[in-house]
KOLLODREN-175094 format. One record per residue (C-alpha): residue in one letter; x, y, z. Coordinates in steps of 0.5 Angstrom, whole numbers, plus 500, padded with zeros to 3 digits. Layout:
<rs>
AXYZ/...
</rs>
This chain:
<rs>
X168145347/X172148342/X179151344/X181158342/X186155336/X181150333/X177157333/X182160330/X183155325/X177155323/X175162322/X183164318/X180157313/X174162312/X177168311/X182163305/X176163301/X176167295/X170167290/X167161288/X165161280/X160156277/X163150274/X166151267/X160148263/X157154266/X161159264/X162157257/X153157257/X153164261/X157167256/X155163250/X147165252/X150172252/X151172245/X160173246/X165170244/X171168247/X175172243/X171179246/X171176253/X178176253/X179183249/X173185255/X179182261/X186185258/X187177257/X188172251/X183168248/X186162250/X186163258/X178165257/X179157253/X182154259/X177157264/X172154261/X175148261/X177148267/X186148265/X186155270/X183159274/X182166273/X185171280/X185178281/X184183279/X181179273/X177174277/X173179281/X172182274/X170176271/X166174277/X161180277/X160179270/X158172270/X153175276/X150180271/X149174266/X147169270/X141173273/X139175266/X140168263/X138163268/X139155268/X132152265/X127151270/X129156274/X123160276/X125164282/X124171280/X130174283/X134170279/X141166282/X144168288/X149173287/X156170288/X160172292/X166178292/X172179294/X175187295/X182186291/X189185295/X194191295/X200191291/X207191294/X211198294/X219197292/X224198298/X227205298/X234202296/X232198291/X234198282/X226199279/X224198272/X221204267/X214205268/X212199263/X210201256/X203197253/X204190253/X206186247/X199182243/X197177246/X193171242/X191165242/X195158239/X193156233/X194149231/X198148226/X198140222/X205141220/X207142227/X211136229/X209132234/X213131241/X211128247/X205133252/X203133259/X197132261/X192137264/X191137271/X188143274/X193145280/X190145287/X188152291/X193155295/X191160300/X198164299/X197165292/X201171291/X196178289/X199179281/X204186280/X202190274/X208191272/X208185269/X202182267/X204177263/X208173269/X215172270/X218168262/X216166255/X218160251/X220163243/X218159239/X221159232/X214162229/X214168234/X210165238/X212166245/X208161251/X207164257/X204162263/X197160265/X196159257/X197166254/X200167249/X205173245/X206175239/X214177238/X217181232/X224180233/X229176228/X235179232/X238178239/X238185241/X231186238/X228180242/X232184248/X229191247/X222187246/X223184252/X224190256/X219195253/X213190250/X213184253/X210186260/X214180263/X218179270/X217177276/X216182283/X222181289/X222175294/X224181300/X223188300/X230190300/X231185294/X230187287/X225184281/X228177277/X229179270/X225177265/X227170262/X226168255/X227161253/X229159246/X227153242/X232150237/X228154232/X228160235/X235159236/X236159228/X231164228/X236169231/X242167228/X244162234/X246155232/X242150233/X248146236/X253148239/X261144238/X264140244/X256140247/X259133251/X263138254/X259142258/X262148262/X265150255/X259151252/X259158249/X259163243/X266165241/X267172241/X268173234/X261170233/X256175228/X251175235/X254176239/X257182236/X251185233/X250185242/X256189242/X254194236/X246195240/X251197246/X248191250/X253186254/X254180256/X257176262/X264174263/X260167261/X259169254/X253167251/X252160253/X246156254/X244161259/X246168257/X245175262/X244180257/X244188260/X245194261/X249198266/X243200271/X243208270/X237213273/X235207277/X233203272/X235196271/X235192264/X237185264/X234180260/X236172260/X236167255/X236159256/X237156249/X234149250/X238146245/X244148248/X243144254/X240150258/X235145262/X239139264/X235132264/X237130270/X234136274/X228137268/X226130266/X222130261/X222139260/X226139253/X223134250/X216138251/X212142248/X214149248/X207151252/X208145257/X215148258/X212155260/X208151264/X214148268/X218153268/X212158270/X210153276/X217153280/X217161278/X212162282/X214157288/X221157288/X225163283/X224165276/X230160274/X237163273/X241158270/X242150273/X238148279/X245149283/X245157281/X237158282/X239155290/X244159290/X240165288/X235164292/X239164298/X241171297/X233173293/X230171301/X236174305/X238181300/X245184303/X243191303/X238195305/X235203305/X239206310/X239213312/X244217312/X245222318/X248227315/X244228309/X238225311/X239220303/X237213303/X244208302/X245202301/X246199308/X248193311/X242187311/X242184318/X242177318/X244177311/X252174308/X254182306/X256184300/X264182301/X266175301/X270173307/X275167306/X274161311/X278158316/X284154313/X281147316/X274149312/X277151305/X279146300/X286144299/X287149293/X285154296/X289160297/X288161305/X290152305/X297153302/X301151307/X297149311/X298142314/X293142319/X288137316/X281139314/X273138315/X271133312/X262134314/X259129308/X254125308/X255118309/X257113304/X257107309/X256099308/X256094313/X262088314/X259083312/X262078318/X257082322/X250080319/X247074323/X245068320/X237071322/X238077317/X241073312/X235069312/X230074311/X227075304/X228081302/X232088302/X227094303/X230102302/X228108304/X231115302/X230121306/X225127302/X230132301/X235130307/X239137307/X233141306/X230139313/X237140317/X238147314/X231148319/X232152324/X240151323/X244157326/X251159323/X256164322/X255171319/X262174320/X270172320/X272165324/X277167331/X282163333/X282159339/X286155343/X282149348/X277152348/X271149351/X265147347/X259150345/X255147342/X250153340/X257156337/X257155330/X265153328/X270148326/X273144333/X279141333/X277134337/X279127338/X274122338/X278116335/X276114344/X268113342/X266106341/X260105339/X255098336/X260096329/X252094326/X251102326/X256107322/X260111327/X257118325/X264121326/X266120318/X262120312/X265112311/X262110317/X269108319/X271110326/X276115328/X283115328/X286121331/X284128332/X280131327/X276137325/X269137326/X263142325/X259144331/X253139330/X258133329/X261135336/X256136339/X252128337/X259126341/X257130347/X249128346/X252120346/X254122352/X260122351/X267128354/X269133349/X275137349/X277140343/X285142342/X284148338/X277152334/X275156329/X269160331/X264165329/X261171333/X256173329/X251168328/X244168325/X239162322/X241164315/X238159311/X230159314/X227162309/X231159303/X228153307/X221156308/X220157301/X223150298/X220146303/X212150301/X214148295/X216142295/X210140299/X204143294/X207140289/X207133292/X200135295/X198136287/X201130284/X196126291/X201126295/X198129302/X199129309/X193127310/X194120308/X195113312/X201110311/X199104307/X196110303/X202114302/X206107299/X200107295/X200114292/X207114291/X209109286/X205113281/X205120282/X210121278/X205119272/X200123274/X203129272/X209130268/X211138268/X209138276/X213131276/X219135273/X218141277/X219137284/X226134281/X227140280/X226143287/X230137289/X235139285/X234146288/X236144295/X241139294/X245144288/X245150292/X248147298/X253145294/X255151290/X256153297/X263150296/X264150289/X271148286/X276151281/X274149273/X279148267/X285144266/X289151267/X287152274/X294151278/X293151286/X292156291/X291161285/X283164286/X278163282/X271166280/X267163286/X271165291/X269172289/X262172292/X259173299/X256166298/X262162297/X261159305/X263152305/X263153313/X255153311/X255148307/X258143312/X254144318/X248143313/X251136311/X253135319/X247136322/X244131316/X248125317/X247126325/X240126323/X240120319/X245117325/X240119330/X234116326/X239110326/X240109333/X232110335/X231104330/X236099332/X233100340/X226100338/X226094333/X233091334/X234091327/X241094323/X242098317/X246094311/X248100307/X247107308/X248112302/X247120304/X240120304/X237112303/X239107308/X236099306/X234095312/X233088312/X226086312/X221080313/X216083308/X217087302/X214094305/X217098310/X210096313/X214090316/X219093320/X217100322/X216101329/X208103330/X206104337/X199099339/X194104337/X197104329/X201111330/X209111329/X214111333/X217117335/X224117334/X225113328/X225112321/X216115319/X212114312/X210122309/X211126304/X215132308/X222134309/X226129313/X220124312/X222117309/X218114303/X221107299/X226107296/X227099292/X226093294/X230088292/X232081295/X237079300/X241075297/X242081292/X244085297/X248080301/X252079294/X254086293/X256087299/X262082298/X263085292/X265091297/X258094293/X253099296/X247096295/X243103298/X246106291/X243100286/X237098290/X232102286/X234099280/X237094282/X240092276/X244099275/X250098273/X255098278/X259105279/X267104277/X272105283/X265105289/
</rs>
């Protein structure tokens, strides 16, 4: 019999389904046998004629409120235009229908935008032979997903566009915009008044993302923009010079930019009044705005596979606002606002309040053992500091066995998004760090402690998990809390000298987590990476998936490099030649500048990894030759991870050690290379987990 979760199961898989429309030949015939054209279809469903090509096609699938729209017209048709050699009288079942999803409402506190005027002209592209031709990606259509966000009308035409040199603005789901502007300000006004673009709040007590308009080198040169800019080599220096003629025209139109400048991403705004909020944001592809090692392959695409692109990690992740680094950053405080609507007793109005949960609206400067060396908290201080990074780890070559050198090949395998998956269910602190002397530990108190650990010996064929060398502590030192707490697990007596502890704790970064790993998944599970597949399955998949796709290719690095950025802007550093320690600098001022944080992420990860390498070497009686943050290359008998990965009798793996699969914290190859290869860099005092990819990469100066 059935259990109650199997029916449950079963009955919400039900309620997931939505409309189900005829194939897309049958569309086309509908619509064709009615004598309309694609042009009137799209006039008909407020949509562009290349949406109603590409749902005919089978490139998208229309959703509310136009796919319940256009599902009963294509009832209506059918039944008057049935298939040849359909007899029944009544004419084909009607298909079923769905009542539209209610809209969200806007949190009580939070900046909302004037009530939209018509939406720009939408067209098709039409194809233009003189247009150069630059690499595309393939079509696939995306999978379903049963939490596909109802659309909000206040912006119909999805969160960004892609400005191509002609006017052409490329949105998602193939639409198309017609844009009149030749000036920054124009482009501007035209974004908020026209365009029908943004994209609605992560959290009720959050606020709407701003419309982001991307510019093509030839939009760029359209609105006055240099198609280069001087000194691109050096990156965090590129921006306008404020004398430039665009960025006084933004002056003269009463609009302001950033203390940035108008640079390869530049915030365009006004001061919020009565309300409303007007910000726009531009990226400049020419200009470096999508860097090649988060978006491969982006810059060089057309400008409706960017939009493409960009829209898919809208949706799933954030609408982009800058590098990946700052899109995760973001994306911390878009799931987990500071304030919300509060009531204030005395006048019964709503005021911004404080967000339980949240990091508030202030920064708070860290403990001295927790800041940087430059910071102003760390001058003087001579206490030593928390060195929580990942492991970068290479075994001493007397310690391998004539056994492993003998065995023919070097496998490695990394780790999907190793910090994401210890950023689950990680508690940290909210409030201001407390001083204490001897206290004694806890393991559930998030913190710094002051600890010697230099008295645990451990098995010198594993990394000690004490220090990203992997070397064994020397003295007292300054742990995180999960570090601490491993030595505890290991069995071993801690007394910590001195702490830094925080009251107020609270798991912080579990939506950031939810949603990244969400979006982490579906993309892999639309390239054919999937949970259901056997292991031999998954090794198969893996080697070309990224040739599958490109744009959904791109967006999974980019989502990689989402959660491996934002956990490092967490503890971002002084820029510029003229920055003189203990002066402060611009990311200190905001609330999410926690290195705290940012050490129990990469705490619990290399305590994961460590743990995952424990299991292994108690299971197998194999050991590690190199470990680098998230990879670690085994020596094997075979060329797969098949060979040496524990599986029980019944063919499952092994609970505790290292699994295949394509989810957070799960491990998937890395490279395979040949022993000797391996053994040779190691003598070189090389890390063979950083080349083992490639294998012929060339060596890092100073590893």
């Amino acid at each position: 019999m059935a259990s109650e979760e199997e029916l449950f199961a079963s009955v919400d898989a039900l309620l997931e389904e939505g409309p189900q429309l005829p194939p897309p030949s049958e569309r086309a015939r509908l619509r064709e046998a009615a004598g309309i054209t694609q042009a009137r279809l799209a006039q008909a469903l407020k949509s562009t004629t290349q949406t109603v090509k590409n749902w005919e096609n089978g490139r998208s699938e229309p959703k509310p409120p136009r796919l319940e729209a256009y599902q009963r017209l294509l009832n209506g048709w059918a039944a008057k235009f049935p298939t040849h050699g359909t007899h029944s009288s009544h004419g084909p079942a009607p298909l079923p229908m769905t009542p539209p999803v209610p809209q969200p409402q806007p949190a009580p506190d939070t900046l909302t935008p004037p009530a939209p005027a018509p939406p720009a002209a939408v067209r098709p592209r039409p194809a233009s032979p003189e247009r150069p031709s630059r690499p595309g990606t393939a079509a696939r259509r995306p999978a379903a997903r049963a939490a596909e966000p109802a659309p909000d009308p206040r912006f119909p035409h999805g969160p960004l566009v892609v400005l191509d040199g002609d006017g052409s603005a490329y949105g998602v789901d193939g639409i198309v915009l017609d844009c009149p502007a030749t000036t920054v300000p124009e482009l501007v006004e035209w974004t908020l008044v026209e365009s029908g673009l943004g994209a609605p709040r992560l959290h009720r007590n959050g606020k709407d993302s701003d419309p982001l308009i991307v510019l093509t080198a030839a939009a760029a040169v359209r609105l006055g923009l240099p198609e280069r800019l001087e000194g691109f080599e050096q990156r965090r220096s590129l921006r306008l010079p404020d004398d430039h003629p665009v960025v006084k025209e933004v002056t003269k139109a009463k609009w302001k930019l950033t203390r940035r400048g108008f640079g390869p991403w530049a915030r365009v705004y006004r001061p919020a009044r009565t309300g409303q909020r007007q910000c726009v944001q531009l990226a400049v592809l020419s200009w470096d705005a999508l860097d090649e090692r988060s978006w491969p392959g982006v810059q060089d695409m057309e400008p409706a596979d960017v939009a493409r692109v960009l829209g898919i990690y809208a949706r799933r992740v954030i609408t982009p606002r800058g590098s990946t680094a700052v899109s995760g950053l973001e994306l911390m405080t878009a799931l987990r606002p500071p304030t919300r609507a509060v009531q204030d007793k005395e006048s019964g109005n709503w005021v911004p309040g404080h967000n339980p949960g949240s990091l508030g609206t202030e920064p708070m400067d860290p403990a001295p053992p927790e800041a940087r060396p430059e910071h102003p908290v760390a001058q003087g201080w001579k206490g030593g500091f928390l060195n929580e990074e990942a492991f970068q780890w290479v075994r001493d070559v007397p310690l391998l066995t004539d056994e492993e050198c003998l065995l023919p090949h070097a496998v490695g395998l990394d780790l999907n998004t190793a910090f994401l998956a210890a950023a689950a269910r990680l508690t940290v602190g909210l409030s201001a760090p407390d001083h204490f002397r001897h206290p004694q530990f806890n393991p559930k108190i998030p913190g710094s402690w002051f600890v010697d650990l230099s008295h645990i010996e451990l098995d010198p064929r594993l990394p000690s998990p004490f220090t990203p060398t992997g070397e064994r502590p020397t003295g007292p030192a300054w742990y995180q809390t999960h570090t601490v707490a491993y030595a505890q697990e290991l069995g071993h007596n801690v007394a910590p000298l001195e702490a830094y502890l925080r009251r107020e704790t609270g798991a912080y970064l579990d939506p950031w987590h939810d949603r990244l790993k969400t979006a982490y998944v579906d993309t892999l599970a639309d390239l054919g990476v999937t949970k259901d597949l056997t292991d031999t399955e998954f090794l198969t998949v893996m080697e070309h998936h990224k040739e599958t796709d490109p744009a959904l290719a791109a967006v999974l690095t980019a989502v990689k490099a989402t959660v491996k950025g934002g956990v490092g802007k967490l503890r971002e550093g002084p820029q510029g030649k003229h920055y003189r320690d203990g002066e402060r600098w611009p990311a200190l001022e905001r609330p999410t500048w926690r290195p705290d944080i940012r050490a129990a992420v990469i705490s619990k990860a290399r305590v994961n990894m460590h743990r995952k390498l424990v299991n292994m070497a108690r299971m197998t009686g194999l050991y590690p030759l190199a470990v680098l943050s998230d990879c670690v290359v085994y020596p094997s008998p075979g060329a797969s991870p098949l060979h040496f990965l524990p599986y029980s009798a019944s063919g499952k793996p092994q609970p505790g050690g290292f699994r295949l699969g394509p989810g957070p914290g799960l491990a998937k190859l890395e490279g395979v290379q040949e022993m000797a290869w391996a053994v040779d860099l190691m003598e070189k005092g090389y890390n063979p987990a950083r080349h083992i990819k490639g294998g012929d990469a060339v060596l890092d100066e100073g590893e």
